[in-house]
C-alpha positions in Angstrom: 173.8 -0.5 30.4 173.4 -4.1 32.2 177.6 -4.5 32.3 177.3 -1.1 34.0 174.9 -1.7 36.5 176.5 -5.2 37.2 180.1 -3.3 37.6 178.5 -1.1 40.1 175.9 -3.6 42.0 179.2 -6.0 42.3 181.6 -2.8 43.6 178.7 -2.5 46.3 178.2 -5.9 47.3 182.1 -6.5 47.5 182.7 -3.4 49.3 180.1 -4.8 52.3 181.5 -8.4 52.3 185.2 -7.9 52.0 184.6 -5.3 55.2 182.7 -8.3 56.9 185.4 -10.8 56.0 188.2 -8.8 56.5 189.2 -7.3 59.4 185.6 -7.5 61.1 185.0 -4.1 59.4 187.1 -2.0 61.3 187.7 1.0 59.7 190.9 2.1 57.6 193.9 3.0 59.0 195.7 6.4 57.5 198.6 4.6 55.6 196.9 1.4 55.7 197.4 -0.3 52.3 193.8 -2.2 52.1 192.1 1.8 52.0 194.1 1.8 48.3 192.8 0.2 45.5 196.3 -0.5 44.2 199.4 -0.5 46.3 202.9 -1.0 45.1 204.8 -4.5 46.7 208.6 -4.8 47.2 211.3 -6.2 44.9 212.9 -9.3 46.8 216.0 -9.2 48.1 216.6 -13.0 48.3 215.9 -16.0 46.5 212.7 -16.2 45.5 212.6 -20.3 45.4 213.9 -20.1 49.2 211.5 -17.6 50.1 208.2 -18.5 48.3 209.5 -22.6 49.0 208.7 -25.5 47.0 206.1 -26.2 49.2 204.3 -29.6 47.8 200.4 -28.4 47.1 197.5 -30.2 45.4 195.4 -28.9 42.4 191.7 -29.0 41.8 192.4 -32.0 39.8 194.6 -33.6 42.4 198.0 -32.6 40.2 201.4 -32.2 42.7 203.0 -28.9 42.0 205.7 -27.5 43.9 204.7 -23.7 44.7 207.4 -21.6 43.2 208.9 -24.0 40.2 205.9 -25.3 38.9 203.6 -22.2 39.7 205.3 -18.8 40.6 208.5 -19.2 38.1 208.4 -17.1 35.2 205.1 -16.0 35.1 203.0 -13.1 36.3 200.2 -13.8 38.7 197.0 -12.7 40.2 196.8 -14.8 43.8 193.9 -14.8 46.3 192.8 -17.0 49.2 189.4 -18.0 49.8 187.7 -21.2 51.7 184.8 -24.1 49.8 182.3 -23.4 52.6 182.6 -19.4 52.5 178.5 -18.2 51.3 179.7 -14.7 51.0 182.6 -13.0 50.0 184.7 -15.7 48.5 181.9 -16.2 45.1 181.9 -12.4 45.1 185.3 -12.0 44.9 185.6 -15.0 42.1 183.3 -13.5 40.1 185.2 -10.1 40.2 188.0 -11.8 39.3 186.3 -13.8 36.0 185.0 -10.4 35.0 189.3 -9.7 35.2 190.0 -12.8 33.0 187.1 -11.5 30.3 189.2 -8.3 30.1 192.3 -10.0 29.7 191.3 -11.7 26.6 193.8 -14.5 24.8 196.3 -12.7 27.6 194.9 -15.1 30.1 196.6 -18.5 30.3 199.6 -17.2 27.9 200.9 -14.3 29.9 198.7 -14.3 32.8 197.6 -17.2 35.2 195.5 -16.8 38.4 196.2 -18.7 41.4 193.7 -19.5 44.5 194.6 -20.7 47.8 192.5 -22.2 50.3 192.9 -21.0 53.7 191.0 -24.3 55.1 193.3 -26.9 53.9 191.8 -29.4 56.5 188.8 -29.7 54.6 189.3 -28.2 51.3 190.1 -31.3 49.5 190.9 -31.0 46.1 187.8 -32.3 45.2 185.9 -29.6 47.0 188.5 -27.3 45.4 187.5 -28.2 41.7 183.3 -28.3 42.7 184.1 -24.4 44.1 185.7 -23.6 40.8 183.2 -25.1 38.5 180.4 -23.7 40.3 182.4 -20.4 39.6 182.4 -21.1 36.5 186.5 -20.8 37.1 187.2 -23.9 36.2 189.6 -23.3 32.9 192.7 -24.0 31.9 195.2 -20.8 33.3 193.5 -20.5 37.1 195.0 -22.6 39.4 192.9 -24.0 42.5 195.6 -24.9 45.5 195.1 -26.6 49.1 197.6 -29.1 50.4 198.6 -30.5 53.8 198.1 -27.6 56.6 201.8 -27.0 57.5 202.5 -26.2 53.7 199.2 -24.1 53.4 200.5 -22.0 56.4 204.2 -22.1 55.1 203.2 -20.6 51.7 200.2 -18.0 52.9 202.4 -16.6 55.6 205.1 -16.1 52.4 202.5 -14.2 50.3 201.4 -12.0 53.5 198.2 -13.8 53.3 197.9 -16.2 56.4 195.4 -15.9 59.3 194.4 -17.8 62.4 191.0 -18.4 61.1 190.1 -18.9 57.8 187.0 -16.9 57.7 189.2 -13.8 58.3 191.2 -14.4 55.4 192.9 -11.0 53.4 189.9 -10.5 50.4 193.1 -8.7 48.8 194.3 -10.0 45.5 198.3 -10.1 44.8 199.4 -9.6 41.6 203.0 -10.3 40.8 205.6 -10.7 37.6 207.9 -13.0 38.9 210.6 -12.2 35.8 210.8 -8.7 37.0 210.3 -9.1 40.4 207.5 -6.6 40.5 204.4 -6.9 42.1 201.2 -5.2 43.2 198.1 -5.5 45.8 194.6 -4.2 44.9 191.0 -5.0 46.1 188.8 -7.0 44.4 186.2 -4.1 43.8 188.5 -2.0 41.4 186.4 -1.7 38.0 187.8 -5.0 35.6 189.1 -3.1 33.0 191.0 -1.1 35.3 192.4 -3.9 36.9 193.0 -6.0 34.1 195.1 -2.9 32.7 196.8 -2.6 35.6 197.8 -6.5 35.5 198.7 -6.3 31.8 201.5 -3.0 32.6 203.2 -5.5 35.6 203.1 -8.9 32.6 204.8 -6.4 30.4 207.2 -5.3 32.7 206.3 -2.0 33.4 207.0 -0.8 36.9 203.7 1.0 37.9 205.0 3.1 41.1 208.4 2.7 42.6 208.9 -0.5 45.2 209.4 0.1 48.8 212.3 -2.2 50.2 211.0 -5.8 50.4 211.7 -6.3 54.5 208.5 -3.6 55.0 206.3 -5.8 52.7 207.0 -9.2 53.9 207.2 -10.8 56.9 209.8 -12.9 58.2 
């Protein structure tokens, strides 16, 4: 009964904040993909390691990694943005996602890693990165906490379809992607965990959910 009644207090509360953080809460648009709690992404038409770059980013613990070999290759990921000073949506949204990584089970780390980007590089250090993801408790081998220098934060969230003027307008939509089969998926943070976690575990086993629209209508240039 309390997991229940946490599911559904946490569906509320994210359905308020990710309104207020995204988009100002304007309304849905008919079509528009952030009204679907899961919407099909494209299959790439190019080279992934040209188009998703090596950018050079930092981890929590101050680690280089270059953003497609040593993150995206090979694996299947759940990626989200948030920003260190954000008091609302950003927790919500991590928590959602731990409740995710419960349901995924021994999955999580093996078959499935989880990537967050800052959208503040300027002050997200890494420091500040791994302080956010220990007071999220999120802190654990298999999640990834990323910032870097601002031109290679921008290069890589405008590559995702994540990038924004200001960070405190950031996309609260989560990305989730199997970069063996080129197959990929965008849902909000409020779906149910188990349903999400499913959904996640279908895409690692390389099961194509929905058919992919062409990848020029999903990315942008």
């Amino acid at each position: 009964m309390k997991t229940t009644l946490l599911t559904a207090l946490l569906a509320l509360a994210l359905v308020g904040t990710a309104q207020a953080h995204e988009n100002h809460g304007a309304p849905a648009k008919p079509g528009d993909p952030t009204a679907e709690a899961s919407t099909p992404l494209a299959k790439p038409k190019r080279d992934p390691q040209k188009y998703f770059t090596d950018s050079e980013l930092y981890t929590q613990d101050g680690r280089k990694v270059r953003f497609y070999s040593d993150v995206l290759k090979g694996r299947t990921v759940v990626m989200n943005t948030i920003y260190t000073n954000c008091a609302d949506a950003c927790p919500i949204i991590t928590q959602a996602m731990n409740a995710v990584r419960a349901k995924l089970g021994p999955a999580f780390g093996k078959d499935v890693f989880f990537i967050t980007l800052s959208t503040d590089p300027v002050r997200d250090t890494p420091q500040l990165m791994k302080q956010y993801a220990a007071k999220q408790s999120a802190d654990v081998p298999g999640w990834l906490f990323l910032t870097g220098k601002k031109a290679d934060i921008e290069r890589v969230l405008k590559r995702i379809g994540q990038w924004s003027e200001v960070a405190e307008s950031h996309s609260t939509q989560l990305i989730a992607w199997n970069f063996k089969t080129d197959r990929g998926r965008k849902m909000i943070p409020n779906m149910p965990p188990e349903a999400m976690a499913a959904q996640i575990m279908l895409l690692a086993d390389g099961e194509g959910l929905l058919p992919l629209p062409s990848i020029e209508s999903a990315r942008p240039n």
